[in-house]
N, C-alpha and C positions, 0 to 999 in steps of 0.2 A: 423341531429340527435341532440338534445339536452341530454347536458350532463348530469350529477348525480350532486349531490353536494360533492361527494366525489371526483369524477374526477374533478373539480371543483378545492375547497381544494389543491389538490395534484399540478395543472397547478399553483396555487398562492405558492406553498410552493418551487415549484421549480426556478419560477420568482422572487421574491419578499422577500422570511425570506431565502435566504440564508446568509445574514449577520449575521442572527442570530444561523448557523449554521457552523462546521469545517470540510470544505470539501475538501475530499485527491483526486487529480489526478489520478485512478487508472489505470495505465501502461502509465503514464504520461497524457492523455487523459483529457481536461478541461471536454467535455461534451461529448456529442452523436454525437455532428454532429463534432468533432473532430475527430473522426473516420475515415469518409470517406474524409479527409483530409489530413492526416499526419499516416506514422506508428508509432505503440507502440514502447513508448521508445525511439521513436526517439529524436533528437534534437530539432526539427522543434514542437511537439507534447509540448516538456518539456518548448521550449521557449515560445508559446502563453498561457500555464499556469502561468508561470511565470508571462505574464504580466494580469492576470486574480487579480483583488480584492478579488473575493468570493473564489479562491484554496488558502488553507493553507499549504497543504501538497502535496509534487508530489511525489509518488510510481516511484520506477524502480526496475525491476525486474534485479538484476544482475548474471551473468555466467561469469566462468572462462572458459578460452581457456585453451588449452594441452600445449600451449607457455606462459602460466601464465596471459596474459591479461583479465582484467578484463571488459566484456561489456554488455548494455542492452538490454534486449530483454526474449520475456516471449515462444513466438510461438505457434501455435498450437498442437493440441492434438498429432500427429504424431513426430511433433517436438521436444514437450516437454517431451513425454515417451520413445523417440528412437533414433530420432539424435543428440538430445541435450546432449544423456548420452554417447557420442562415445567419445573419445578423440580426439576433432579437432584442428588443430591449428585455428588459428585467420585471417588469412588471406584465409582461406576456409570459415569460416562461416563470414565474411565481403561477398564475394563473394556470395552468395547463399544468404542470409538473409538481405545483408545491414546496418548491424549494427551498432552503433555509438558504443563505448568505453564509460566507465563510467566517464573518465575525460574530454571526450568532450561532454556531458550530463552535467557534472554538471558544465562545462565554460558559460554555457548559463541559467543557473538558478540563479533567484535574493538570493540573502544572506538573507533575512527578510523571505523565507520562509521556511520551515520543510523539511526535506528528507527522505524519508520511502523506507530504502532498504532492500525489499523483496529480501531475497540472496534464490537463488535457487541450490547455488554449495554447499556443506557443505567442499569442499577442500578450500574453500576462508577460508582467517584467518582474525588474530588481526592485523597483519602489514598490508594485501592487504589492511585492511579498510582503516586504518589510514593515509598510504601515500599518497593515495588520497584525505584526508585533510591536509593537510599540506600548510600554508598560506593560508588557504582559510577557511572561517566559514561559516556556515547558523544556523536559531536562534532554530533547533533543528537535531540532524540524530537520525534515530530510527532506528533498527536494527530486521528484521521480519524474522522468519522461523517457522516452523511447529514442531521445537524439542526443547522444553526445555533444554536438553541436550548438542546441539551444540552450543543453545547462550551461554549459560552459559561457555563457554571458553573463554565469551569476558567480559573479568575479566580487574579491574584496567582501565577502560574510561578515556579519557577527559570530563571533564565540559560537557554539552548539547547532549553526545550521551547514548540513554535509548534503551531500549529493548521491542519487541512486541511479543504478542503470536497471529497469525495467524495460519490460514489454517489447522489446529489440529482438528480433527471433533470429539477428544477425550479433546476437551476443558475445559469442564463443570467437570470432575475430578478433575483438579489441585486444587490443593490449591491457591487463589489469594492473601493471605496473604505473604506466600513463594515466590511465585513471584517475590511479591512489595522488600521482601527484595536482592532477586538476580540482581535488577537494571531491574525488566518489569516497564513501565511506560501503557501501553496499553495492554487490551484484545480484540480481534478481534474475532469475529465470521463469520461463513459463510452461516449457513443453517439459517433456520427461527425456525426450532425444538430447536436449539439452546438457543434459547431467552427466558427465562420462569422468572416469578419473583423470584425465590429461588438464581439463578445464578446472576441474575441482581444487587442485595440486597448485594450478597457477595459480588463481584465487587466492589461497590460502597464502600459498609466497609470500605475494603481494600485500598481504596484510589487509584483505578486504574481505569482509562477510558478507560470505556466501547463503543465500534465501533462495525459496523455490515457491511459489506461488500457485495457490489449487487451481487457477484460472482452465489452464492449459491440461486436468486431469479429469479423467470420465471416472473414476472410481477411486473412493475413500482407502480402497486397496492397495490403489496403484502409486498412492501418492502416498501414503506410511511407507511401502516398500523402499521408495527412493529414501526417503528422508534418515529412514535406520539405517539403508546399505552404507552412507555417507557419516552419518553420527552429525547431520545437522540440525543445531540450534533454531533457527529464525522458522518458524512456520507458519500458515495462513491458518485463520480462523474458519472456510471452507469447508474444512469437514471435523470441526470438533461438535460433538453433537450435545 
């Protein structure tokens, strides 16, 4: 079958201009075919990122244990709406899930690249972040959740850690100007409805970069379409294959 020239397009945007593009590891994952390779979040997953040119950014999805441990791991749907919200300890959910911890995750990621921790606990604080940098740098941590509200208690940073607004499907309200001054450095979206030029235009004002995340796309198609119409930089790892 001979392809479109949009299919086309898309096989060269995925090979070829991602130098020219800032592409985040999403749940550590360099590509597609990471996948059936390594788990999310894994170590294994986060070190062939690391030694990838074209990932800038490597996502981990982080949880707290009921023993305070802090580790990665996103899970699926069942997981993530119902055993992931029990109070486990840590050494259960190693057990069952295999999980690495977030400081042996981040033992094996280069220092030259970005960190984007998606916290999914809102009981994690300002110190579990922190202490886990401690002697140790990378040339950015971004800090992701879905509430304005809970980042914003991460007040008073070090140098190079900024804040993200993901997975809010009530995104397009904020004010991006407010944001930029509470320490957002990134707006993320997830649907494609998302994306309109009114939203795009504020963003940009604001001095905040703008990401669109595959999470929210059923087709490899559908989600280059946005990303060209726009001329945005930041994109997920999702569908480079």
């Amino acid at each position: 079958m001979v392809k479109s020239i949009y299919e086309s397009k898309i096989i060269m945007l995925n090979k070829t201009q991602l130098k020219n593009r800032v592409v985040l590891a999403h749940r550590g994952f360099s590509d597609r075919t990471a996948h059936t390779k390594y788990r999310e979040n894994s170590k294994e997953a986060c070190s062939e990122s690391s030694r990838k040119k074209y990932i800038d950014i490597i996502e981990l999805d982080v949880r707290k244990s009921s023993d305070g441990i802090l580790y990665c791991y996103h899970g699926d749907l069942f997981a993530y709406h119902i055993i992931l919200k029990l109070p486990l300890p840590f050494s259960l959910i190693k057990k069952i899930y295999n999980v690495n911890t977030l400081k042996e995750v981040l033992g094996v990621i280069n220092p030259k690249k970005r960190i984007f921790l998606d916290i999914k606990d809102v009981s994690i604080t300002r110190d579990d972040i922190l202490k886990h940098f401690r002697g140790i740098s990378f040339k950015e941590v971004i800090l992701g959740n879905k509430s304005v509200r809970y980042l914003n208690r991460f007040v008073d940073m070090p140098t190079g850690f900024v804040k993200v607004l993901n997975g809010n499907v009530l995104c397009n309200f904020y004010n991006p100007e407010k944001l930029r001054r509470s320490g957002f450095r990134y707006f993320e979206v997830v649907f494609a409805f998302q994306v309109n030029p009114r939203i795009f235009k504020k963003v940009q004002q604001s001095d905040l970069v703008f990401c669109v995340s595959g999470l929210g796309f059923f087709s490899e198609s559908a989600y280059w379409r946005i990303i060209e119409r726009y001329e945005i930089a930041h994109v997920s790892s999702d569908f480079i294959g």
